[in-house]
N, CA, C and O of each residue as an XYZ file, in Angstrom:
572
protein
N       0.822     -1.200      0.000
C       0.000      0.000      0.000
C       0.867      1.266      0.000
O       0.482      2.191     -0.715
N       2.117      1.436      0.795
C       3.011      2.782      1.104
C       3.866      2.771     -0.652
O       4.308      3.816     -1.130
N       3.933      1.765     -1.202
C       4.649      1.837     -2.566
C       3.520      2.490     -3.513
O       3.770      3.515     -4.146
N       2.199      1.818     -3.587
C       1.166      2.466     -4.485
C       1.092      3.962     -4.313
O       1.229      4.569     -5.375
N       0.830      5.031     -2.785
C       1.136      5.699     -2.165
C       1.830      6.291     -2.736
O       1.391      7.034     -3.614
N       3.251      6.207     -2.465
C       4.130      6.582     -3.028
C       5.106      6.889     -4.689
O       5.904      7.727     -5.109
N       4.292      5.377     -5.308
C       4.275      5.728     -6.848
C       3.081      6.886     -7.215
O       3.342      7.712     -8.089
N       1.827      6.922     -6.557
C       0.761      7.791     -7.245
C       1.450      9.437     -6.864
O       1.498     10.366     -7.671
N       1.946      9.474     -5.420
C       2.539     10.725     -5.421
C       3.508     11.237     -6.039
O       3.465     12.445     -6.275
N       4.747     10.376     -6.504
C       5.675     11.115     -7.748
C       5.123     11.272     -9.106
O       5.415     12.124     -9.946
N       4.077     10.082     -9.195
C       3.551     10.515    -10.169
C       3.200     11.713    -10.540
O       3.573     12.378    -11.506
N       2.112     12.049     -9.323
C       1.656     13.346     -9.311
C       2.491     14.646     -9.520
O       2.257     15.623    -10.231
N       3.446     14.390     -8.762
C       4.547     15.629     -8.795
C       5.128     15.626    -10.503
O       5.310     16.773    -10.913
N       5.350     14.831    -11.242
C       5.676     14.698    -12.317
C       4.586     14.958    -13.262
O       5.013     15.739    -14.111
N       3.371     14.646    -13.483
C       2.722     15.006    -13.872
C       2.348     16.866    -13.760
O       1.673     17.384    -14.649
N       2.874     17.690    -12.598
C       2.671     19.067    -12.399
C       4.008     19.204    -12.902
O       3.844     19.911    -13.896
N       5.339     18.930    -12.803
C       6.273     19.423    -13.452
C       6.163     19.370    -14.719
O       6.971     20.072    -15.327
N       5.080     18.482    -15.633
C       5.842     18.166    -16.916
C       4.451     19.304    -17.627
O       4.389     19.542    -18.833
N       3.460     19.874    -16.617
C       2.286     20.407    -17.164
C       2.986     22.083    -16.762
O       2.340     22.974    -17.313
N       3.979     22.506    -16.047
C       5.109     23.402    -16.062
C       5.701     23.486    -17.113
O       5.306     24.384    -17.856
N       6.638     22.782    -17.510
C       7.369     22.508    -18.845
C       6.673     23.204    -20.319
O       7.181     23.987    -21.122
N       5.025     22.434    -20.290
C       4.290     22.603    -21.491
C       3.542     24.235    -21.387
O       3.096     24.936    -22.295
N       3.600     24.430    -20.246
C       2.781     26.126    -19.831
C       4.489     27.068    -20.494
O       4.458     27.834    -21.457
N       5.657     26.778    -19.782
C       7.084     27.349    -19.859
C       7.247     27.239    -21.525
O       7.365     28.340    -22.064
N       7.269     26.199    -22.333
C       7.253     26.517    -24.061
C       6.710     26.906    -24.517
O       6.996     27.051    -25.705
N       5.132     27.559    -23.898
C       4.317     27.256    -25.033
C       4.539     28.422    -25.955
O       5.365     29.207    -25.489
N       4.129     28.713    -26.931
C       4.086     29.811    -27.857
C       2.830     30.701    -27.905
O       1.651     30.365    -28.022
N       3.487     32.150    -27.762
C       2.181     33.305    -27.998
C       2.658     33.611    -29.182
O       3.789     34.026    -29.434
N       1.138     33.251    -30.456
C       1.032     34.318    -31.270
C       0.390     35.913    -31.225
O      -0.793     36.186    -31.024
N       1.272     36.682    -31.417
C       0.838     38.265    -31.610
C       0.821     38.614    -33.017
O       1.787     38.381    -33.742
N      -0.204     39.144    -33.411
C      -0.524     39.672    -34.591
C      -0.410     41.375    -34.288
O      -1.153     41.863    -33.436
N       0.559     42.233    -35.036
C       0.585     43.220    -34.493
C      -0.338     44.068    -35.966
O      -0.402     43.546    -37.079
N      -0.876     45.225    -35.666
C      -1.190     46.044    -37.311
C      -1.007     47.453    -37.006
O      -2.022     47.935    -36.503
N      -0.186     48.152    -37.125
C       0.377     49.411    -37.003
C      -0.051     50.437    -38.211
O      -0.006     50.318    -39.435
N      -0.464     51.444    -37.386
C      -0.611     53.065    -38.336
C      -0.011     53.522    -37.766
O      -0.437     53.720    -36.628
N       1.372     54.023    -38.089
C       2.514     55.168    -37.813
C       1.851     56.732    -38.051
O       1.840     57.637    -37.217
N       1.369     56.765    -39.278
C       1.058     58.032    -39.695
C       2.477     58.892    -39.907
O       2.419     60.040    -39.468
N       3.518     58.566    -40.411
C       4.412     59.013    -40.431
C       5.629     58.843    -39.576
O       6.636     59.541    -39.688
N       5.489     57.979    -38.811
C       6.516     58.232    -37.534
C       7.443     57.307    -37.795
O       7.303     56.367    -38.578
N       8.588     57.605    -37.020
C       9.668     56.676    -37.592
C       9.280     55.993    -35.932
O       9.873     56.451    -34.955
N       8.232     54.870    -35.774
C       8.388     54.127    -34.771
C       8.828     52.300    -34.409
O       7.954     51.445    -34.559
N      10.098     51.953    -33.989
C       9.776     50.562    -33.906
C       8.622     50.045    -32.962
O       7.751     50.794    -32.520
N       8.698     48.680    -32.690
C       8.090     47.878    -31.900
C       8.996     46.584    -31.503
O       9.791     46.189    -32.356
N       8.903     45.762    -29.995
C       9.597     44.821    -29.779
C       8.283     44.054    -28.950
O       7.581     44.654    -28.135
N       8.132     42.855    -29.264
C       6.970     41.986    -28.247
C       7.863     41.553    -27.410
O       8.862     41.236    -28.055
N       8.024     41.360    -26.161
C       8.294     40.247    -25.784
C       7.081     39.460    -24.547
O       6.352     40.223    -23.914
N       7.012     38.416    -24.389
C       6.066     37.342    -24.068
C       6.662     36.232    -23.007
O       7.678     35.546    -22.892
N       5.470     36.454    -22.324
C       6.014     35.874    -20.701
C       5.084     35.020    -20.121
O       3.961     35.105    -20.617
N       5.233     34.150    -19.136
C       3.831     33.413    -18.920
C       2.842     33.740    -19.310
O       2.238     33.231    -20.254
N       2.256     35.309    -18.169
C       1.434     35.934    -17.532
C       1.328     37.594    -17.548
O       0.686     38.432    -16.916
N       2.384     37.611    -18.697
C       2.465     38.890    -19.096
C       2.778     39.577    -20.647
O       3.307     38.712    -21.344
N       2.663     40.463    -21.156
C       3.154     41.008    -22.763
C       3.838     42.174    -22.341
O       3.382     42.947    -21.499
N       5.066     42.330    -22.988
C       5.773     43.428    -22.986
C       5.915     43.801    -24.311
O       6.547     43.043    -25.048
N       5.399     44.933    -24.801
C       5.990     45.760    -25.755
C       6.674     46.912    -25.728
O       6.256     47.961    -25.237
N       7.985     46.706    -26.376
C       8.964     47.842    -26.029
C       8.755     49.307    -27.411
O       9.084     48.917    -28.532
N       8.386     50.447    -27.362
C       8.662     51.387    -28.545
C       9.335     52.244    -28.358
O       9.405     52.989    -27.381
N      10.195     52.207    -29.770
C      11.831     53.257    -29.761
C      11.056     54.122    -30.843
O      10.579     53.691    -31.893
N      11.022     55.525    -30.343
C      11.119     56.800    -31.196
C      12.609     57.181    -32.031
O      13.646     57.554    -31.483
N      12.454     57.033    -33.076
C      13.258     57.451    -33.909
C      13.089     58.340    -34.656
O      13.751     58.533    -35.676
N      12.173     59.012    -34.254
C      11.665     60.353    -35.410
C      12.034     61.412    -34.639
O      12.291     61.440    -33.436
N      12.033     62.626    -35.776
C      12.525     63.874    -35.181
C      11.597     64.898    -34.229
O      11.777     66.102    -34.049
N      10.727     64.184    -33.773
C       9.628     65.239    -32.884
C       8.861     63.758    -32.221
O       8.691     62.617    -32.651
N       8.482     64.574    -30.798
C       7.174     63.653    -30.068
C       6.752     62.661    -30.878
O       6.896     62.809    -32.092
N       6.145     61.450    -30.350
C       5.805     60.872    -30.586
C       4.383     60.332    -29.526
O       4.749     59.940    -28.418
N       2.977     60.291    -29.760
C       1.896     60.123    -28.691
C       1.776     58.701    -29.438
O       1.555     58.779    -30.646
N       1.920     57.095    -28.749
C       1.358     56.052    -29.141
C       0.108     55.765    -27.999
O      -0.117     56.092    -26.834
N      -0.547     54.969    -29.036
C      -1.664     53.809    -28.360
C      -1.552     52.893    -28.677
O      -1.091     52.757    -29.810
N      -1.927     51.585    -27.822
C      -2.043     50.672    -28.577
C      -3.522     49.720    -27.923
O      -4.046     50.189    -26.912
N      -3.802     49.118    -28.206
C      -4.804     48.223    -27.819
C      -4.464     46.803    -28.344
O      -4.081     46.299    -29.399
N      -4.890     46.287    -26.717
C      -4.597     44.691    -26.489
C      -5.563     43.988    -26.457
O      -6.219     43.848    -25.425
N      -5.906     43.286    -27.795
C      -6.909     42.406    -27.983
C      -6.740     40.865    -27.378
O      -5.829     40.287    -27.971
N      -7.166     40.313    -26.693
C      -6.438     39.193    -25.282
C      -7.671     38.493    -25.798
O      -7.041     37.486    -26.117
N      -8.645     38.259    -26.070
C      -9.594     37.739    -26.558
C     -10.291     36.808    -25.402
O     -11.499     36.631    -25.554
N      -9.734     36.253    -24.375
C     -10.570     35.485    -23.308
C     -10.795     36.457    -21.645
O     -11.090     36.132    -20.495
N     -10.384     38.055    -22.516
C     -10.172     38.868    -21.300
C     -10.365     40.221    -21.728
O      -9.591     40.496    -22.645
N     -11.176     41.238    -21.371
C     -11.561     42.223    -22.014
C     -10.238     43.050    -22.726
O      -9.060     42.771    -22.503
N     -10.644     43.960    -23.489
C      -9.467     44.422    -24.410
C      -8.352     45.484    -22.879
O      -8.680     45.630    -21.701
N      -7.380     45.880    -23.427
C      -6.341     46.630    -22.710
C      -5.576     47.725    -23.726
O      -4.917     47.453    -24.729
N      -5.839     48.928    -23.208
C      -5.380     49.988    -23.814
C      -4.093     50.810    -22.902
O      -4.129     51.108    -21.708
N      -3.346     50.975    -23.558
C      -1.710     51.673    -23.518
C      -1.916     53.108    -24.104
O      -2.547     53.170    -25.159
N      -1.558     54.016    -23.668
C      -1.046     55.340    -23.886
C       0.187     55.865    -23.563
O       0.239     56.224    -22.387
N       1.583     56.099    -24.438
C       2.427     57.057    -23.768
C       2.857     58.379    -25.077
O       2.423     58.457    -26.226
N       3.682     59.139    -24.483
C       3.724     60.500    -25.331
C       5.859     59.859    -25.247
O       6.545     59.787    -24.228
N       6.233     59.576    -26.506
C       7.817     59.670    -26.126
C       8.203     60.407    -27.096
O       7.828     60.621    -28.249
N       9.365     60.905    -26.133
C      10.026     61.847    -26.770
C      10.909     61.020    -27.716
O      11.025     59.797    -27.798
N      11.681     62.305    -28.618
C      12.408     62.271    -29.674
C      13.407     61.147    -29.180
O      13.680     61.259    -27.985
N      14.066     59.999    -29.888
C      15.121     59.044    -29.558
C      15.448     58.303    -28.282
O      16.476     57.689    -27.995
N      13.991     58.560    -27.353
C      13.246     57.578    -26.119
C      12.833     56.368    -26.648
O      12.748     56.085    -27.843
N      12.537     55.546    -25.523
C      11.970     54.538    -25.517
C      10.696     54.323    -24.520
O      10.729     54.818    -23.393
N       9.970     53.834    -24.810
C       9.010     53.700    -23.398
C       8.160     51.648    -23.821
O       7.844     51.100    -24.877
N       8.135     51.371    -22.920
C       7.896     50.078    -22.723
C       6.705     50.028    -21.862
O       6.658     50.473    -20.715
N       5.740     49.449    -22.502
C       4.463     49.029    -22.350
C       3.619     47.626    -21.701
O       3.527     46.739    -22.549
N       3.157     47.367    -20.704
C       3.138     46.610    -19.989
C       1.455     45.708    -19.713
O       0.647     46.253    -18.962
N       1.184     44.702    -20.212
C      -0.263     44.147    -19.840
C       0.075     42.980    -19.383
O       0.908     42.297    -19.980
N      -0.424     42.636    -18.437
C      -0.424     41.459    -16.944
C      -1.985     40.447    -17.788
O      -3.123     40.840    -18.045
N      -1.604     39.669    -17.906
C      -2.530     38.481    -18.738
C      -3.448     37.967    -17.372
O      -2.658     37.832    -16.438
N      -4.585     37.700    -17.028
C      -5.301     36.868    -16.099
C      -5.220     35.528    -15.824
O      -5.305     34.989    -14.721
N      -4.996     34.867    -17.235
C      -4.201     33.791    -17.354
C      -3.543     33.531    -19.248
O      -3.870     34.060    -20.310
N      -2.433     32.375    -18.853
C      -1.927     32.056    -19.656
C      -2.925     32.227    -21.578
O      -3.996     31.668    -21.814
N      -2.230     33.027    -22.495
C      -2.597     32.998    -23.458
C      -2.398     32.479    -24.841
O      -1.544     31.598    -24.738
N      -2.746     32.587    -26.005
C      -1.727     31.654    -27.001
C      -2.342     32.642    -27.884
O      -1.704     32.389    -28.906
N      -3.254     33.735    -28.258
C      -3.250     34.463    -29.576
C      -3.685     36.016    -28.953
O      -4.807     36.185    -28.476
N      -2.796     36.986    -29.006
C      -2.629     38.144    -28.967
C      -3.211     39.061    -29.987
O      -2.968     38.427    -31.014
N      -3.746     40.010    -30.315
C      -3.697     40.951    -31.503
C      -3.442     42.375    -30.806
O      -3.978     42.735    -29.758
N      -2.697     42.987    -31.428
C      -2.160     44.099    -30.998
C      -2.336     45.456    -32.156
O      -1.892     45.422    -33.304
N      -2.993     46.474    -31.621
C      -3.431     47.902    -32.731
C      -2.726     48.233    -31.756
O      -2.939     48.152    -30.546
N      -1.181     48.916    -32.799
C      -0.170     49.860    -32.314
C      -0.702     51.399    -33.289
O      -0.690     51.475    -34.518
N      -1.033     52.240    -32.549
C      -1.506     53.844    -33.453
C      -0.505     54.962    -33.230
O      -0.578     55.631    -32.200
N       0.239     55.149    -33.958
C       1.250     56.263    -33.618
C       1.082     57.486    -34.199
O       1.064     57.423    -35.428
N       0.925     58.795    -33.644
C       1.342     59.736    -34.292
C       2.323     61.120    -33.594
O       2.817     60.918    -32.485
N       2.571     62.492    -34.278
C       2.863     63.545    -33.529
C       2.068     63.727    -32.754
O       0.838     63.707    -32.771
N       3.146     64.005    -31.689
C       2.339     64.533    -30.086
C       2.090     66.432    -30.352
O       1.066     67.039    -30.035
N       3.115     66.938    -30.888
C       2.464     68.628    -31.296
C       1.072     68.693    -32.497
O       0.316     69.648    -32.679
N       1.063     67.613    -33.057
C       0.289     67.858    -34.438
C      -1.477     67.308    -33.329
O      -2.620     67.753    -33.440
N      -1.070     66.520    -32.639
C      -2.891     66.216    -32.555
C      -3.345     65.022    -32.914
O      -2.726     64.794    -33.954
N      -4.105     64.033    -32.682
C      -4.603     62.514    -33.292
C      -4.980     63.118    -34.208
O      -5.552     64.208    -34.169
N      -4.567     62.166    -35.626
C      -5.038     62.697    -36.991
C      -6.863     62.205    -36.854
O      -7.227     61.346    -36.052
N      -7.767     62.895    -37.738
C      -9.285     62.544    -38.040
C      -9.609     61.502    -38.328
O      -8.503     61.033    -38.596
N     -10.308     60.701    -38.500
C     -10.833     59.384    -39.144
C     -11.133     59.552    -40.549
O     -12.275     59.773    -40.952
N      -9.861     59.423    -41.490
C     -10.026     59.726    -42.913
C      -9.671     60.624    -43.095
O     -10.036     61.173    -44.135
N      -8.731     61.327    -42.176
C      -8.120     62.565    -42.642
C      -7.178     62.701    -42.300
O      -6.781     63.196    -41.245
N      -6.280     61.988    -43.730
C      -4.480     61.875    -43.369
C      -4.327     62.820    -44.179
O      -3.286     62.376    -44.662
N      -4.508     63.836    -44.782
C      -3.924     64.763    -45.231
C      -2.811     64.292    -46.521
O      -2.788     63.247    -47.170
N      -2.239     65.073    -46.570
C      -1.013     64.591    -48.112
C      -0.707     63.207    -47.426
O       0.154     62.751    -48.178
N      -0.859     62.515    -46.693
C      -0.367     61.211    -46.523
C      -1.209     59.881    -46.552
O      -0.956     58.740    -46.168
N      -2.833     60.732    -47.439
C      -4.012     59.791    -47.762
C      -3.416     59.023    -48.903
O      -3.469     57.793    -48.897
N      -2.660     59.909    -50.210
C      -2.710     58.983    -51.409
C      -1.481     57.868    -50.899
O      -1.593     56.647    -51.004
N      -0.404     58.517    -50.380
C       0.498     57.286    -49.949
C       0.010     55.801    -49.451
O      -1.038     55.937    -48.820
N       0.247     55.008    -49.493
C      -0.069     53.826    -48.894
C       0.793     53.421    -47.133
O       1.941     53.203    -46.744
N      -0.212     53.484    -46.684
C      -0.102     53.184    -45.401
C       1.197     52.019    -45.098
O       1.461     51.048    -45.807
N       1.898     52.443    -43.830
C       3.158     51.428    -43.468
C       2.352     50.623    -42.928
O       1.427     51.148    -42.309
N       2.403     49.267    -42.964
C       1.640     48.193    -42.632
C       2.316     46.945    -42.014
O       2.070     45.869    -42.560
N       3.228     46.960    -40.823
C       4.428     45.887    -40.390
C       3.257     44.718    -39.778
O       3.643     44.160    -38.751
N       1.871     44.284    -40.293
C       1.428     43.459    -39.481
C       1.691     41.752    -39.900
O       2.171     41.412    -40.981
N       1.363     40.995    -39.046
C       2.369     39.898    -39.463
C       2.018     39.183    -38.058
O       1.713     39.686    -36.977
N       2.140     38.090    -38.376
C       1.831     36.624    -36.786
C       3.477     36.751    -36.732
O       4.252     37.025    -37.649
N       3.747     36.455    -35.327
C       4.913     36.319    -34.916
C       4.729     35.104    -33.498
O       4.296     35.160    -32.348
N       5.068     34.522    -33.994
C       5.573     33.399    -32.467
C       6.679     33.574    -32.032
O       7.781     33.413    -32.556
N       6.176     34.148    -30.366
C       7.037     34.251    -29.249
C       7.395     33.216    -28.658
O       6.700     32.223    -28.867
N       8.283     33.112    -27.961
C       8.221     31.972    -26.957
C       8.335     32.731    -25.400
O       8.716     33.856    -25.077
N       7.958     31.882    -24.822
C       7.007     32.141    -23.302
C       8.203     32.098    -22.725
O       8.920     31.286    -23.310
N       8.828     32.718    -21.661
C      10.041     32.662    -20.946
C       9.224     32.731    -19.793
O       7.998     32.825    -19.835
N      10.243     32.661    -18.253
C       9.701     32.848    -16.899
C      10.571     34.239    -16.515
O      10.426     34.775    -15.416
């Protein structure tokens, strides 16, 4: 009886380490779709159990006001606001409720002196075709 006991309990413990393991690899897809509106802005995901980090580097020559919105889909949406300055960085932070596997991310960038552009009113930068970096990316889940 203390061997059955004792096999069902390592079992057990092995069975939670190896359901660790599969939570620790798993992969978040983020779908990101960005309107710069002109800005010279990157983006960096990075992806964590229980959390999303997105990092943005201003590289343009004036303010920069981003938003972004975090579409989490088993958890109401999450919205980001920061204003960075010229050749800053500012890093963006959403705490997951639990573990996720498909992200979508609306990154909106524009000048912080100029104002949120109108809905349909990009001005000389309507006929241009929009910068469009959107794209699935698989992260992998770190601790």
């Amino acid at each position: 009886m203390k061997k059955i006991l004792r096999l069902l309990m390592i079992s057990g413990l092995l069975l939670s380490f190896s359901q660790f393991a599969i939570a620790k690899g798993a992969k978040v897809l983020t779908d990101v779709k960005t309107d710069l509106n002109g800005m010279d802005v990157t983006h960096e995901i990075f992806a964590y159990e229980k959390q999303i980090t997105m990092k943005l580097n201003n590289l343009s020559g004036v303010a920069a006001r981003c938003e972004a919105e975090f579409d989490l889909k088993a958890q109401s949406k999450e919205r980001r606001k920061a204003t960075i300055e010229s050749g800053k960085s500012h890093t963006m932070v959403v705490r997951l409720g639990r573990t996720q596997t498909k992200i979508n991310i609306n990154l909106t960038c524009y000048d912080a002196a100029a104002g949120a552009p109108e809905e349909g009113d990009k001005g000389a930068e309507q006929d241009e075709p929009s910068v469009d970096v959107s794209g699935s990316v698989g992260v992998e889940v770190s601790k």
